[in-house]
C-alpha positions in Angstrom: 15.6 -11.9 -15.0 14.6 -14.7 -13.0 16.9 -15.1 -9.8 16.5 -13.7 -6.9 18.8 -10.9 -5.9 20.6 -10.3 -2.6 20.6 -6.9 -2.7 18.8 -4.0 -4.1 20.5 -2.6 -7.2 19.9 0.5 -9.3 17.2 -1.0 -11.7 15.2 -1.7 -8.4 15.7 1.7 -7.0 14.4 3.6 -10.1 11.3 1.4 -10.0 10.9 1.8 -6.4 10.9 5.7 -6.9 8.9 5.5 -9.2 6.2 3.5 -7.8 6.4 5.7 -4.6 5.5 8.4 -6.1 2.8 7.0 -7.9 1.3 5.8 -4.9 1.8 9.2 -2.9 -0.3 10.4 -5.5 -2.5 7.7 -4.8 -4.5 9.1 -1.5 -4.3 12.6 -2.8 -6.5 11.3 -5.9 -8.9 9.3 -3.8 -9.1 12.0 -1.0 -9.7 14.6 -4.1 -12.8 11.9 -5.5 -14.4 11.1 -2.3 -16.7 14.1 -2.5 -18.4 12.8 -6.1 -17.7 9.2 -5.4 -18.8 7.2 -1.7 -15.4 5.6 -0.7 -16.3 1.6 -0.6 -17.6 2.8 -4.3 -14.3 3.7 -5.1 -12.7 1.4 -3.4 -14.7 -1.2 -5.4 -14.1 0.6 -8.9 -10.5 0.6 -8.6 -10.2 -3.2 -7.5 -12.9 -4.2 -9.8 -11.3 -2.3 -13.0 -7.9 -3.5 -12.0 -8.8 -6.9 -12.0 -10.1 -7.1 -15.8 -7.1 -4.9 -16.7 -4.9 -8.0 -15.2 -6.7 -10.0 -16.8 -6.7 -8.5 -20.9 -3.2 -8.1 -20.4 -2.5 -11.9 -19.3 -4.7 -12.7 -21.8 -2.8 -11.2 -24.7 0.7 -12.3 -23.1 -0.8 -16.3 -22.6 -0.4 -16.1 -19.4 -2.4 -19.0 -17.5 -4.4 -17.3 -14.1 -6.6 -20.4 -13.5 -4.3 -23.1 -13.4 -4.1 -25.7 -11.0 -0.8 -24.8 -9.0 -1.4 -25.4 -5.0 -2.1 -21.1 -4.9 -6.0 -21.0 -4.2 -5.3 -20.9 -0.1 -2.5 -18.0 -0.3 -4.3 -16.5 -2.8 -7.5 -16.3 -1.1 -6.0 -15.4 1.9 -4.3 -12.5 0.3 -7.3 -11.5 -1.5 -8.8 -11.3 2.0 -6.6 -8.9 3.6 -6.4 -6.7 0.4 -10.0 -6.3 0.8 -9.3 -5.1 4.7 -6.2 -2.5 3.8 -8.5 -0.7 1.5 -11.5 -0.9 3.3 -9.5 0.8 6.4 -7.6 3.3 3.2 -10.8 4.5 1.8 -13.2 4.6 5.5 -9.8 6.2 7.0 -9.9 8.7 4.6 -13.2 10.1 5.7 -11.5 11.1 9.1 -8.2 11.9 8.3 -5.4 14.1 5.5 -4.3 12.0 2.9 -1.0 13.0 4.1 -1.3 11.5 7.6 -2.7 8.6 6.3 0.2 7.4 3.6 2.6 8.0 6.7 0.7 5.3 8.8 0.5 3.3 5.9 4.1 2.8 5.9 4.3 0.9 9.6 4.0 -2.4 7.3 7.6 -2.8 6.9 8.0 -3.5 10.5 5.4 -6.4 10.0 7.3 -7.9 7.0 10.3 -7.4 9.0 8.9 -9.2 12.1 7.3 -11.9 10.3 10.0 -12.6 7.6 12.6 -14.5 9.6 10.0 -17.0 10.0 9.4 -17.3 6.8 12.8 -17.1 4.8 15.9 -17.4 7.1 18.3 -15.4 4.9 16.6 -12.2 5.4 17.2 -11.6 9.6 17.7 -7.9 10.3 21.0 -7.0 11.7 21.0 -4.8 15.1 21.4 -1.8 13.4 18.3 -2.8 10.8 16.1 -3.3 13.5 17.6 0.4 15.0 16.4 1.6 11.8 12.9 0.4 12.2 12.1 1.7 15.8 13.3 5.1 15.0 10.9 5.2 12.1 8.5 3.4 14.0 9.0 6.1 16.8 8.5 9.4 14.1 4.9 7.2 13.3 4.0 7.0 16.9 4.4 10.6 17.9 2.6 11.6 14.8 -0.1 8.8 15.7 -0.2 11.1 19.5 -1.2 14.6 17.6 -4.7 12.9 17.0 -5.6 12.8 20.3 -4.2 15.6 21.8 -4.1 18.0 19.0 -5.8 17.2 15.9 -5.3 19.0 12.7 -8.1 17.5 10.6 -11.0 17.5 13.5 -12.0 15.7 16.5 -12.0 12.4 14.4 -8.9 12.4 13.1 -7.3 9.8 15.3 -10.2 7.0 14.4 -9.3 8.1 10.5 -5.2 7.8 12.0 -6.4 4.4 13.1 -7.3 3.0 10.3 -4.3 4.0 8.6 -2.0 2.1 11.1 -4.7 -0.6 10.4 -4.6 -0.9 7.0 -0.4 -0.4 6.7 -0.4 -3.6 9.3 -2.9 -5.7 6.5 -0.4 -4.4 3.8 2.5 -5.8 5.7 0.8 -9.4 6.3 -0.8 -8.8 2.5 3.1 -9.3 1.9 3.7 -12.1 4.5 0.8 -14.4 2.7 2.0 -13.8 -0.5 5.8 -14.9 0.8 4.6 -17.7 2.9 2.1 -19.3 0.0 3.0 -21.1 -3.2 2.1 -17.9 -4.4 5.8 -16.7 -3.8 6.5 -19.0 -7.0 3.6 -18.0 -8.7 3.4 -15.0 -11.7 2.9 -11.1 -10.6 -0.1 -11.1 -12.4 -1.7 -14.0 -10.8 -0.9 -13.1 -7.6 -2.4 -9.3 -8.1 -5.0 -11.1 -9.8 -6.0 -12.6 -7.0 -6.3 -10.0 -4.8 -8.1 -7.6 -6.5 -10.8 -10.2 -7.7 -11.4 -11.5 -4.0 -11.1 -7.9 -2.7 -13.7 -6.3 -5.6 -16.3 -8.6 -4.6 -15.7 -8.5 -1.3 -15.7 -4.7 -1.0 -19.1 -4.5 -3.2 -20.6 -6.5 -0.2 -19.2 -4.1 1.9 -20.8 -0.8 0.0 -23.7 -2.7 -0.2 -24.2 -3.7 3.1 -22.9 0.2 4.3 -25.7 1.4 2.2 -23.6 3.5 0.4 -25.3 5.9 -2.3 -24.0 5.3 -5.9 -22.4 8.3 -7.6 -23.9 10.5 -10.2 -22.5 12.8 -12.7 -19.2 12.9 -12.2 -16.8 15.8 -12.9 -13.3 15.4 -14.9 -11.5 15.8 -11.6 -13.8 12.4 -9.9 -12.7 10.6 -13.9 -9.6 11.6 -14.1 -8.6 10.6 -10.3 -10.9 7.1 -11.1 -8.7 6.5 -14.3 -5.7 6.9 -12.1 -6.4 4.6 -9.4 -7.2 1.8 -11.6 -4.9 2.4 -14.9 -2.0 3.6 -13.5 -2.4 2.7 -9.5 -4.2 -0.7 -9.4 -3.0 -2.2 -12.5 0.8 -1.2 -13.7 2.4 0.1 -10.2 0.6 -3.0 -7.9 2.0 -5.6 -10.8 5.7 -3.9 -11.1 5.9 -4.1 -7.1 4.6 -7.8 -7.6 7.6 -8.1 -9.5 9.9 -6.7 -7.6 9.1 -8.9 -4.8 9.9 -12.3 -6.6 13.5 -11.0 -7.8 14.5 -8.8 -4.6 14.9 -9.6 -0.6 11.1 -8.8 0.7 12.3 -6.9 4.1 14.5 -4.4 1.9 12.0 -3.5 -0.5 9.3 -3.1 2.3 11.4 -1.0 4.1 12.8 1.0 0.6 8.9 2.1 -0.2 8.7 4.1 3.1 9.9 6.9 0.5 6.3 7.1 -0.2 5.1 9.1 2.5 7.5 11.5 1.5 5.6 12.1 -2.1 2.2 11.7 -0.2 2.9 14.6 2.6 4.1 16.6 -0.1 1.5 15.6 -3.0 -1.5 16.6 0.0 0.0 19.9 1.1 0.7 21.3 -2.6 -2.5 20.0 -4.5 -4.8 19.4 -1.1 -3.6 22.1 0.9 -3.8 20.2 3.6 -1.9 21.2 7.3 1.7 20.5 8.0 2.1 20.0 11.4 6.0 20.1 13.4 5.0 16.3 14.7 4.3 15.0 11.0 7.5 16.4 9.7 9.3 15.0 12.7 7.8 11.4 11.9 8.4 11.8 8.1 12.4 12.7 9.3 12.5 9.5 11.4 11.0 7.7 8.0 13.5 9.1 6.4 16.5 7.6 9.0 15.2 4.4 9.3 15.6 3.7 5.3 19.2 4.2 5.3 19.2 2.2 8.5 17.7 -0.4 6.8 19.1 -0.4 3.3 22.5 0.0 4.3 25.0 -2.4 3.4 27.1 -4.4 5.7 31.1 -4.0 5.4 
């Protein structure tokens, strides 16, 4: 399949499920490692081991990744704020649930959906999309409140709730540059490539320059959640959704993969045990609203 669909069908649902789930899993596994293995450690493991896993497979399937093709700028640029989501992710995490912190994640839809109509004219929101996104951008917000008033986590949770609405706002313009660049033409696995090279190296400066201790011995647990991250997270779920996005309208897909905080408040409660408060529940609800808002089709 190589045109670009107008809508989101079945196939692209099942993958989109699937692929929110994964990453739901994703903060538990990071949040459950972060005790063996400093976070800009991890943060660098999982970019770094992504990258050459991009890479073998291209390799064995001839596909070119350093070609001349007009995509150093947008890929660079990418690269860049890839590095900044998951430096915000994995610092955030220090502060915050991993529960709270896939919610917040999800506030990049509304920067795709802002910035798309400058890029692509055929994918406006209709009134009652953009109805859609404020009430889900309203559940985040009074979510975003219980850190300062009444935090669950500790007294820092709202700089580790910060970061989160940080890093979903660098996923969201992640999304933009790739759209906006000759990289919207380019392969899923160049483009992923991209990013996780720039962002591995530019993360090891930044565990480097924190001072960060290495890890030791690690357990099967720190292994198991390190495998994860980087077989199953990194590598096969970033280059499905890479794919995704060159056959399938940007905004709707954005907007479908707020499912995710869903998996991740569930995934943290049952395996992290972390709290469930009445004001996440009410944003994960309002999540919840705005997808059908968004996704539905007009008569």
């Amino acid at each position: 399949m190589t045109d670009r669909k107008l809508h989101v069908d079945g196939v692209a649902i099942a993958l989109l499920v699937l692929c929110c789930f994964i990453w739901g899993l994703n903060q538990v596994a990071a949040k459950a490692a972060m005790a063996e293995i400093a976070p800009l450690w991890q943060a660098t493991a999982r970019t770094a081991g992504g990258a050459v896993l991009v890479w073998v497979w291209s390799r064995s399937r001839g596909i070119a990744l350093f070609h001349r093709d007009a995509t150093l700028h947008g890929g660079l640029l990418a690269g860049v704020l890839f590095a900044a989501e998951f430096f915000c992710i994995f610092v955030g995490l220090q502060f915050t649930s991993a529960s709270r912190m896939v919610v917040f994640l999800y506030i990049s839809p509304f920067v795709v959906a802002l910035g798309m109509p400058l890029i692509s004219r055929s994918e406006r929101l209709r009134p009652l999309q953009i109805g859609g996104l404020a009430l889900a951008f309203a559940g985040v917000a009074v979510a975003f409140s219980e850190g300062f008033w009444r935090p669950a986590i500790g007294p820092d949770q709202w700089k580790g709730d910060s970061l989160g609405v940080a890093a979903g706002a660098l996923w969201g313009a992640t999304t933009l540059a790739v759209r906006g660049s000759a990289l919207t033409h380019a392969s899923a696995e160049k483009t992923l490539f991209y990013q996780l090279a720039v962002s591995a190296f530019l993360l090891l400066g930044a565990a480097i320059a924190a001072g960060s201790p290495l890890p030791g011995e690690l357990s099967a647990l720190a292994w198991s959640s390190l495998a994860f991250q980087v077989v199953v997270v990194t590598f096969a779920s970033y280059l499905l959704w890479f794919w995704l996005m060159r056959h399938y309208p940007a905004t709707r897909i954005a907007s479908f993969t707020m499912l995710t905080p869903m998996f991740g408040m569930a995934l943290g409660v049952v395996l992290l045990h972390e709290p469930l408060t009445g004001r996440l529940l009410l944003a994960l609800a309002a999540v919840a609203g705005g997808i059908f808002f968004v996704n539905r089709k007009p008569r």
